[in-house]
C-alpha positions, 0 to 999 in steps of 0.5 A: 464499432467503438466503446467511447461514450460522450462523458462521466455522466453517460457512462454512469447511465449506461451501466446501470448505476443505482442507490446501494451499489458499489463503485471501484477505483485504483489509486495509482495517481495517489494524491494526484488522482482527479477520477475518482473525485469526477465520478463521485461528483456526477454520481452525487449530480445524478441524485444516486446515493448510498454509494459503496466506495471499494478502491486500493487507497484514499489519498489527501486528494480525495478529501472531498469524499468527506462532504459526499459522506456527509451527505448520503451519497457515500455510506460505505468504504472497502479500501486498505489504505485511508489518508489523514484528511479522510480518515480523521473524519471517519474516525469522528464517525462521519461514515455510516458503516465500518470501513473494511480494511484489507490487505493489498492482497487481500482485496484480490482475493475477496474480489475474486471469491466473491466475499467482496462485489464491485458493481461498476469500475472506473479505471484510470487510464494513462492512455486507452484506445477506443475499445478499452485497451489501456496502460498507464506507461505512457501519456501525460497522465502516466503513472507506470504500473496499474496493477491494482486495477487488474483484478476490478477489470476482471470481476466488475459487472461493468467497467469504464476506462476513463482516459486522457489519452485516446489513441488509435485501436489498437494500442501496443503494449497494453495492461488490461485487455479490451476483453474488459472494458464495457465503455470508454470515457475520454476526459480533458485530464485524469490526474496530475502525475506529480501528485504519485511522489509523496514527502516520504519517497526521500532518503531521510538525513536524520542520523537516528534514522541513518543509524536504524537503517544500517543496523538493518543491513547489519541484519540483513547481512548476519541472517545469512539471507544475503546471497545470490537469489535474494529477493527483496521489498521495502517500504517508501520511508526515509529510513527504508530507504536508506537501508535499500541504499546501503544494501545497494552497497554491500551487494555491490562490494560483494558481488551479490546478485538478487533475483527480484525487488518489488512493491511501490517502486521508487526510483532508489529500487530502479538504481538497484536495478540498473547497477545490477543488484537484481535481476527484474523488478516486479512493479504494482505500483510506481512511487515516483516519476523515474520508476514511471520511466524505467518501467516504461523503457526497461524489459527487466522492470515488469508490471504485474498485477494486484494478485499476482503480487499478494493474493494468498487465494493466487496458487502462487503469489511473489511475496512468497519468494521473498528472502527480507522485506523492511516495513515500518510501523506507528506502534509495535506492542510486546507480542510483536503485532503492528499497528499502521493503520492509526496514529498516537490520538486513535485517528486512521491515518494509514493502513496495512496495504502490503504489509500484512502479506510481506510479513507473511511472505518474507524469510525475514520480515523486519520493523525498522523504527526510531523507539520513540517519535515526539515523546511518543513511545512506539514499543506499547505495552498492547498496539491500539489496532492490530494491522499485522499479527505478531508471528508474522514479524522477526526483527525490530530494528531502534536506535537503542537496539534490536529485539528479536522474536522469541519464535527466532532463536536462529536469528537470535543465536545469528546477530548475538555470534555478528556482535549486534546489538540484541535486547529484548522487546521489554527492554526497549519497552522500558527504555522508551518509557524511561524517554516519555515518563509518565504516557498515558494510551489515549481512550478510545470510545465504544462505536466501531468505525472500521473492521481490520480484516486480515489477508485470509479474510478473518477479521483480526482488530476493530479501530473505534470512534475517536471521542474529541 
């Protein structure tokens, strides 16, 4: 017995696909992904239209959905993450229905209690076997964890694992199980693998971030959070990053040993890891080539799924143990709320992935940011999209100082007693309109192009169509 089939375009007859269906995709491969442009290809050749996309993200390598919106093949997006090329268009208002924006945890939870139905899955697979156990540690095409593509497996009426990397049944070490799999797909390549390290992945060297990040470890240090069991996330930019790095040092020097660091992995979390700063590592997704490796060869760095990563409908989900989680942030308004999902000019370039569901998670959930980012101010006065609600957030770190939520006078009262640098919000709000002068909010038009839908399935903001 064998699940393989011939091609993309044999399994899209064999499950039934039809117009007003919903197909799904993991993005794992990021900018490197080539299924879900091969998919969305054959379904348009097979003359289906009014496709309803639902994948984890977009990336700049599915730019050619745009011309699949254009046409009526796509109408419909559920994502938590949408890149500049594709969101820029949809933000024009190229898409006929609003995207819906989740959460990374939110997507599970939906899926799993059925708010949200994926008729057919793709799956990305580093490698399979002929019955559909699949992974992606290893292959030409490994991108290390696949976590975000549990819970598609799970719910999907069909699932087709598509693989460039057909091993003998039945593969060891696998990530989801054959009980999933309805078919097999064996193409010449899947994606490229350089393509998951994106240009943000780097330590920055840029001394306003390098000041912001050790004012973050400041913080982290003066909370009290910092000891044995400390569990921890951060995000992929250049100053998270460098904050992950001076807290490499200070666990180091005082012999502090943490529980768990998790999130898109890079290889900087992986040298916590290995200098013993944590104990595991749980991993949805790699963000680059060395966690890939690491997850691949080391027992301590663990794959785990979408849910069990952030799910708030999981009876228990990892970012409920967090002790600290640093995230960043394209604007912060004076009530705290965060804006990741739209840049200065109203254009979607981003998305809450995880952060609404560390936030909510986190002992101390911090914003780390510079005040403001080519004469633009990233206090407002209110954020033109709410991606995470303001009570969810408890420090924002500048270079011009850290303003503390006024719900945390016992971090107040922790960083005034370490000689940190405190203000308030509204001081640093007036200092970055010292900065820009005379900013004027860009004027949105009245069509909704996307719904911002919080981890608890409520819809918290609307973004609306850029007017060019």
């Amino acid at each position: 017995m064998s699940k393989l089939l011939g091609s993309i375009e044999e399994a899209i007859r064999a499950t039934g696909l039809k117009d007003g269906m919903t197909v799904s995709f993991h993005h794992h491969l990021r900018s490197g992904d080539y299924v879900l442009n091969m998919v969305m290809d054959a379904i348009a050749k097979a003359g289906i239209k009014d496709i309803t996309i639902n994948a984890s993200s977009i990336h700049e390598g599915h730019a050619p959905l745009v011309e699949h919106m254009r046409s009526g093949v796509v109408t419909g997006l559920e994502t938590n993450f949408i890149s500049t090329s594709v969101g820029k268009e949809i933000s024009r208002g190229i898409l006929k229905k609003p995207v819906i924006f989740r959460t990374h945890g939110g997507r599970p939870a939906d899926l799993l209690n059925g708010r949200s139905h994926i008729d057919v899955a793709f799956i990305g697979a580093p490698t399979s076997d002929d019955m559909g156990n699949c992974t992606g540690k290893f292959g030409p095409s490994a991108c290390g964890a696949l976590g975000y593509a549990f819970t598609d497996a799970q719910v999907a009426d069909k699932v087709v694992i598509i693989t460039d990397n057909l091993v003998p049944y039945p593969l060891t070490d696998f990530s989801i199980p054959e009980i999933y799999a309805d078919y097999v797909v064996k193409v010449d390549k899947i994606g490229d693998p350089k393509g998951i390290v994106s240009g943000t992945t780097r330590i920055t060297k840029d001394p306003v971030a390098l000041k912001i990040a050790r004012l973050a470890v400041e913080c982290i240090k003066a909370s009290g959070l910092l000891k044995d069991g400390f569990a921890f996330q951060t995000g992929a930019g250049g100053a998270s990053l460098a904050a992950a790095a001076y807290l490499k040092d200070v666990m180091l020097k005082e012999h502090i040993k943490g529980s768990y660091v998790m999130g898109g992995i890079t290889g900087y979390l992986v040298d916590m890891l290995n200098a013993g700063c944590f104990e595991s590592i749980l991993d949805v997704q790699c963000f680059d080539l060395n966690a890939v490796e690491s997850i691949r060869t080391n027992p301590r760095h663990q794959e785990v799924s979408d849910a069990q990563y952030a799910s708030p409908g999981a009876k228990s989900c990892a970012v409920d143990g967090l002790s600290v989680v640093i995230l960043g942030a394209t604007e912060i308004d004076l009530d705290f709320n965060v804006n990741v999902h739209t840049d200065s000019n109203g254009y979607i370039m981003g998305g809450s992935g995880g952060h609404s569901d560390t936030a909510a998670g986190a002992k101390m959930a911090m914003i780390v940011t510079p005040l403001v980012r080519a004469r633009i101010p990233i206090v407002t006065k209110k954020v033109q999209c709410i991606s995470t609600p303001g009570s969810t957030i408890d420090v924002l770190v500048t270079q011009r100082g850290i303003a503390v939520n006024p719900a945390r006078q016992d971090l107040l009262e922790k960083f005034k007693a370490a000689g940190l640098p405190v203000v308030t919000i509204e001081e640093l709000y007036e200092k970055a309109m010292d900065i820009v002068g005379d900013y004027k909010p860009v004027q949105m038009g009245e069509r909704v192009v996307a719904d911002v839908v919080y981890r608890d399935g409520t819809v918290i903001d609307h973004i609306y169509q850029v007017e060019d």
